[in-house]
C-alpha positions as CSV (number, residue, x, y, z in Angstrom):
1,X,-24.3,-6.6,-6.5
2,X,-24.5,-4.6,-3.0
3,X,-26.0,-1.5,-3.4
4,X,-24.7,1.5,-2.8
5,X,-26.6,2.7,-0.1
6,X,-25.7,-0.7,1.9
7,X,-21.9,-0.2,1.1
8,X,-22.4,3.4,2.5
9,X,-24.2,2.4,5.4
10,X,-21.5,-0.1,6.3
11,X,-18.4,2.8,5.7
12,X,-19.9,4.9,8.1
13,X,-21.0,2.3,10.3
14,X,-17.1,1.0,10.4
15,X,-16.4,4.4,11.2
16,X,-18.0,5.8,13.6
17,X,-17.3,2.4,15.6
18,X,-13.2,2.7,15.0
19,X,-13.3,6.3,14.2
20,X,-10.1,7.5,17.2
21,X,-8.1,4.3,16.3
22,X,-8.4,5.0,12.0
23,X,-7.8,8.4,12.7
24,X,-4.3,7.3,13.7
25,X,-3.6,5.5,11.3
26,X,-1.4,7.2,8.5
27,X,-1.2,5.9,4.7
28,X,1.8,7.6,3.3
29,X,1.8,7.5,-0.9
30,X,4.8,6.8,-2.8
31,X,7.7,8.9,-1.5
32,X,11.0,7.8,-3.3
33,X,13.3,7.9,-1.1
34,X,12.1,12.0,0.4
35,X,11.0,11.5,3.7
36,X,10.6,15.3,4.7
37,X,6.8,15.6,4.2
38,X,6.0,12.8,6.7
39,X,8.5,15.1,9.4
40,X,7.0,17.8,9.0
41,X,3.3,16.2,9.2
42,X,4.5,14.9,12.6
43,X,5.6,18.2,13.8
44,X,2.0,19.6,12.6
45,X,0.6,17.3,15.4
46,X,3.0,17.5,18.0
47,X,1.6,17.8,21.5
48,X,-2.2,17.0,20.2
49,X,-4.2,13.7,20.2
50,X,-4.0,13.4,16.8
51,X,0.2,11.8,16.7
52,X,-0.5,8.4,14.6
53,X,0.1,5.1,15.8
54,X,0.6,3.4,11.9
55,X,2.5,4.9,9.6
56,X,2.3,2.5,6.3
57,X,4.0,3.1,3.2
58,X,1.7,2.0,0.4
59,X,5.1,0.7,-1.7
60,X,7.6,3.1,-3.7
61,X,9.5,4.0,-0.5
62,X,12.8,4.2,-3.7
63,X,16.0,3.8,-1.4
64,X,19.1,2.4,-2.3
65,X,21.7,3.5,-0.3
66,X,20.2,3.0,3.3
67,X,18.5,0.2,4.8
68,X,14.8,1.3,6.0
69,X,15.8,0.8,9.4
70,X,18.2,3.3,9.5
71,X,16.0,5.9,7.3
72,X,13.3,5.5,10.0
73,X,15.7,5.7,13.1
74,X,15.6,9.4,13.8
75,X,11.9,9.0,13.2
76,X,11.5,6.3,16.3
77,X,13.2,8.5,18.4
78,X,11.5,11.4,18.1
79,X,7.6,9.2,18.5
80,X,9.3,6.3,20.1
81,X,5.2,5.2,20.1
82,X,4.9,5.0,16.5
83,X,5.0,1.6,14.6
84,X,5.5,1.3,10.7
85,X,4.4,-1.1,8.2
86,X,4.9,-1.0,4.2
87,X,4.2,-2.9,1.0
88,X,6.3,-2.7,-1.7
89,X,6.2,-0.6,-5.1
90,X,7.4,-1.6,-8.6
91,X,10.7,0.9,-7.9
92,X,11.1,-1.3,-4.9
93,X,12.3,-3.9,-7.4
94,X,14.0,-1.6,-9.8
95,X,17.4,-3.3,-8.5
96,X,18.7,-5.8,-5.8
97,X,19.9,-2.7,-3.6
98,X,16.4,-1.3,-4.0
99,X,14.8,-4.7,-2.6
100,X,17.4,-5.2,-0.1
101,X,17.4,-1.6,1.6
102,X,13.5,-1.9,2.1
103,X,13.8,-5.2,3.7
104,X,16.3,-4.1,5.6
105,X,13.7,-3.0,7.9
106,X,14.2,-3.5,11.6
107,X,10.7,-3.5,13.6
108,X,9.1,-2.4,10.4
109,X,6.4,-4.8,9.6
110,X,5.5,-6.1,5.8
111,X,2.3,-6.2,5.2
112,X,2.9,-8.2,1.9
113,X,0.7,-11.2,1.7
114,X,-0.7,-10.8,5.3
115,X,-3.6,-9.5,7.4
116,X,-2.1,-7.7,10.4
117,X,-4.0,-6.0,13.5
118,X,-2.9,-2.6,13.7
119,X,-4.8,-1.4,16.7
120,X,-7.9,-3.2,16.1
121,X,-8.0,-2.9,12.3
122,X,-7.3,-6.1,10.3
123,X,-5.5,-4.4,7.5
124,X,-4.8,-6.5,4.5
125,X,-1.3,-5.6,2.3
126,X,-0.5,-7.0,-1.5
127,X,2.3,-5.1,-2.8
128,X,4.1,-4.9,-6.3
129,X,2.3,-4.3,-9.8
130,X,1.7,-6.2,-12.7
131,X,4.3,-7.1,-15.0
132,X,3.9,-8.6,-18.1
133,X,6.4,-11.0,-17.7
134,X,4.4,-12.6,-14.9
135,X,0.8,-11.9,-14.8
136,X,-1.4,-9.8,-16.8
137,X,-4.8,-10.4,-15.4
138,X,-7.6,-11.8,-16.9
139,X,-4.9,-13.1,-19.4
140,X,-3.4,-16.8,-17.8
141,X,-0.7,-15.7,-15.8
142,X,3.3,-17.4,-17.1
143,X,4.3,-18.0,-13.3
144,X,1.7,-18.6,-10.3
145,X,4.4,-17.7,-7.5
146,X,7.6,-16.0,-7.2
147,X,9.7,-18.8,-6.0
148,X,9.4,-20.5,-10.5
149,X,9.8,-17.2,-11.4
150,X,13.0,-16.7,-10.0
151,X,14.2,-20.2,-11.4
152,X,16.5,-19.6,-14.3
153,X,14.1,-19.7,-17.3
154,X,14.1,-17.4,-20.1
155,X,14.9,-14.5,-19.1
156,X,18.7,-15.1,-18.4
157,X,20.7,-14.0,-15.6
158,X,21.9,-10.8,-14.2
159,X,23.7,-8.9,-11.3
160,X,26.2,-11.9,-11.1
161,X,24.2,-15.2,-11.4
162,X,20.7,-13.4,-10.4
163,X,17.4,-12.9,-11.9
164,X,16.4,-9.5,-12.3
165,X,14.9,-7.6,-9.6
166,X,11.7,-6.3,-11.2
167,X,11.1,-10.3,-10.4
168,X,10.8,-9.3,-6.9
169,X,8.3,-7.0,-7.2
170,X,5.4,-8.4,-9.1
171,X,2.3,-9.6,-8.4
172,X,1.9,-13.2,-8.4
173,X,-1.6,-14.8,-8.5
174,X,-0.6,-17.5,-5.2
175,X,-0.2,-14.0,-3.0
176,X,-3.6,-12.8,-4.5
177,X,-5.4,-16.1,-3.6
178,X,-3.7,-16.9,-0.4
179,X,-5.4,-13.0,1.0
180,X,-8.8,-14.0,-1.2
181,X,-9.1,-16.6,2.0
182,X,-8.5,-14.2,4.4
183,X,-10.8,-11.6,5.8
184,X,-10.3,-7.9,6.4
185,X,-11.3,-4.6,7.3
186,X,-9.4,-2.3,4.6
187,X,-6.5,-3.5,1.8
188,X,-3.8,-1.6,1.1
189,X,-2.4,-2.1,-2.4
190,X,0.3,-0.3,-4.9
191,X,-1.6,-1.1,-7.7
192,X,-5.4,0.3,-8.8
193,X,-8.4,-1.0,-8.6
194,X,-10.7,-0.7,-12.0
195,X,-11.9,2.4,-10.9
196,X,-8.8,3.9,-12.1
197,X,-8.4,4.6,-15.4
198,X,-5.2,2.1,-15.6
199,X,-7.2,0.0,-12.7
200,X,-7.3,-3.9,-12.4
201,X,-10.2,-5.5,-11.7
202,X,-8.6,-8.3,-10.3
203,X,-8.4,-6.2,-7.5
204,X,-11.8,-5.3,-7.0
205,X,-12.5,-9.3,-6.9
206,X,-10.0,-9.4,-4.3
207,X,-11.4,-6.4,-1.9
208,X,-14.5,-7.8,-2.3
209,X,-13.7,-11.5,-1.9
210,X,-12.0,-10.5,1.9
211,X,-15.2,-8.5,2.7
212,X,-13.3,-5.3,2.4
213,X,-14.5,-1.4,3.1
214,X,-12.0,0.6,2.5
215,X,-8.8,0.0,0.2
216,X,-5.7,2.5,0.0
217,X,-3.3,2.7,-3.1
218,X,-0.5,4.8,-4.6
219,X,1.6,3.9,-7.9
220,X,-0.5,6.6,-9.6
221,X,0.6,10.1,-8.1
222,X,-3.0,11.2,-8.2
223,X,-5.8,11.0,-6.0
224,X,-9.3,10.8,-7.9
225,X,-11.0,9.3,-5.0
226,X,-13.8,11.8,-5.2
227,X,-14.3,10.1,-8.8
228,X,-13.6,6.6,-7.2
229,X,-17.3,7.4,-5.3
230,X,-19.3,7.6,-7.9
231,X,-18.2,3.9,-8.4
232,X,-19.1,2.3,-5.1
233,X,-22.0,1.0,-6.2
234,X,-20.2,-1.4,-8.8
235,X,-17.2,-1.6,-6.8
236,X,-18.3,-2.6,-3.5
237,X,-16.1,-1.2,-1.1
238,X,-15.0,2.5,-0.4
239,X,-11.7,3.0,-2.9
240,X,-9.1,5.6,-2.0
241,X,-6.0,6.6,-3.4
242,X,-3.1,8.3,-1.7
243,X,-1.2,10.9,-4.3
244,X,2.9,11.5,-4.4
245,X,3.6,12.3,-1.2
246,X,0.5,12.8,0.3
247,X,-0.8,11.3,3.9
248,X,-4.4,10.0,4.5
249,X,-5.7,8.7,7.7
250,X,-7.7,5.7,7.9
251,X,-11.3,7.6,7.5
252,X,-9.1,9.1,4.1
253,X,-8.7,12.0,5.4
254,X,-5.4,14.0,4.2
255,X,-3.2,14.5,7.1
256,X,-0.8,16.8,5.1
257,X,-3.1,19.3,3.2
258,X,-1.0,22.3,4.3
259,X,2.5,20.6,2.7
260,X,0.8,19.2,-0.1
261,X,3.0,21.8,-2.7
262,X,5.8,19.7,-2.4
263,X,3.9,17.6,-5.3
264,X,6.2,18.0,-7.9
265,X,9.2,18.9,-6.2
């Protein structure tokens, strides 16, 4: 096992060589369907160096009614610059207009399942959570991709002739091992690593299998990343996570201390 002080060593090195371009990169936590917060963190920044070029939704975006692309629109406009990626969230799945909306997405770019260069970052996305149903890891998982999941099987049929939906939204142990092949410089999941209380290790094998530094979550609408460091030694890789509402930049910093009582609201 890597030693802490190497894993350190390495953060900081990774730092201080991308620090301007992680800087501007935002990870927004799960905001179900309120997009207010990330406004308003924009206008805090307005006419400084310190706009993003990333936004990415780590999963939980929650809409039903309008597609993403329309949602983000008025955003665009306003930093006609900015480019937006997301994962998904287990409310992402929570029905077919859920799934739908959020893939609705325009320029938006999933992350789900690939490696993508934002700005000279290779940032790694696995969306979704575990569902029993599907895959409990370490237990054998029922279904190894989504495509025999969604066969008819024995969960029946519903929303006219259709699987459900939560379906969508798991984690399926093809997408894990298709990114185990892959290398990266920070992972952005919905689900928690085992430093977490209600963490997987499964995902620690897979930060640590792409040779990652730094890994981003929500799901959990609390931020214990301060307890996640007294892990790194085990863990090997800096873990972060990214509360209800709350915006870190790519050095986990968070961009939206000032707003940060609308947790809750």
């Amino acid at each position: 096992m890597k030693s802490a002080a190497s894993i350190q060593s390495k953060v900081e090195a990774f730092d201080r060589r991308h620090e301007q371009a992680l800087r501007r990169l935002w990870f927004a936590g799960d905001v179900h369907g309120d997009f207010q917060h990330i406004d308003a963190a924009f206008e805090a920044v307005r006419g400084t160096n310190r706009l993003p070029s990333w936004l990415v939704f780590l999963g939980d975006l929650d809409i039903d009614q309008r597609p993403l692309r329309v949602i983000l629109e008025p955003m665009l406009a306003r930093l006609p610059e900015l480019r937006v990626a997301f994962i998904h969230g287990n409310h992402d799945a929570d029905s077919y207009a859920h799934w739908e909306c959020l893939h609705d997405s325009g320029e938006a770019v999933a992350l789900h399942g690939r490696v993508v260069d934002l700005d000279g970052i290779r940032v790694a996305g696995l969306g979704g959570n575990f569902l029993g149903r599907v895959w409990t890891p370490p237990s054998q998982p029922t279904f190894t991709h989504k495509a025999a999941a969604m066969q008819r099987g024995p969960y029946g049929w519903r929303d006219g002739q259709r699987p459900s939906p939560k379906l969508h939204g798991a984690v399926y142990p093809d997408d894990v091992a298709t990114l185990g092949q892959q290398r990266a410089d920070i992972l952005v999941t919905h689900e928690v690593p085992s430093c977490h209380p209600h963490g997987w290790a499964a995902l620690d094998q897979l930060a640590r299998d792409m040779g990652i530094l730094r890994t981003f979550h929500g799901h959990t609408h609390d931020d214990r990343s301060e307890a996640y460091a007294g892990q790194r030694e085990d863990l090997g890789f800096d873990a972060r996570a990214v509360d209800f509402r709350c915006i870190k930049n790519g050095l986990g910093e968070i961009v939206n201390a000032q707003q940060f009582n609308l947790k809750g609201a």
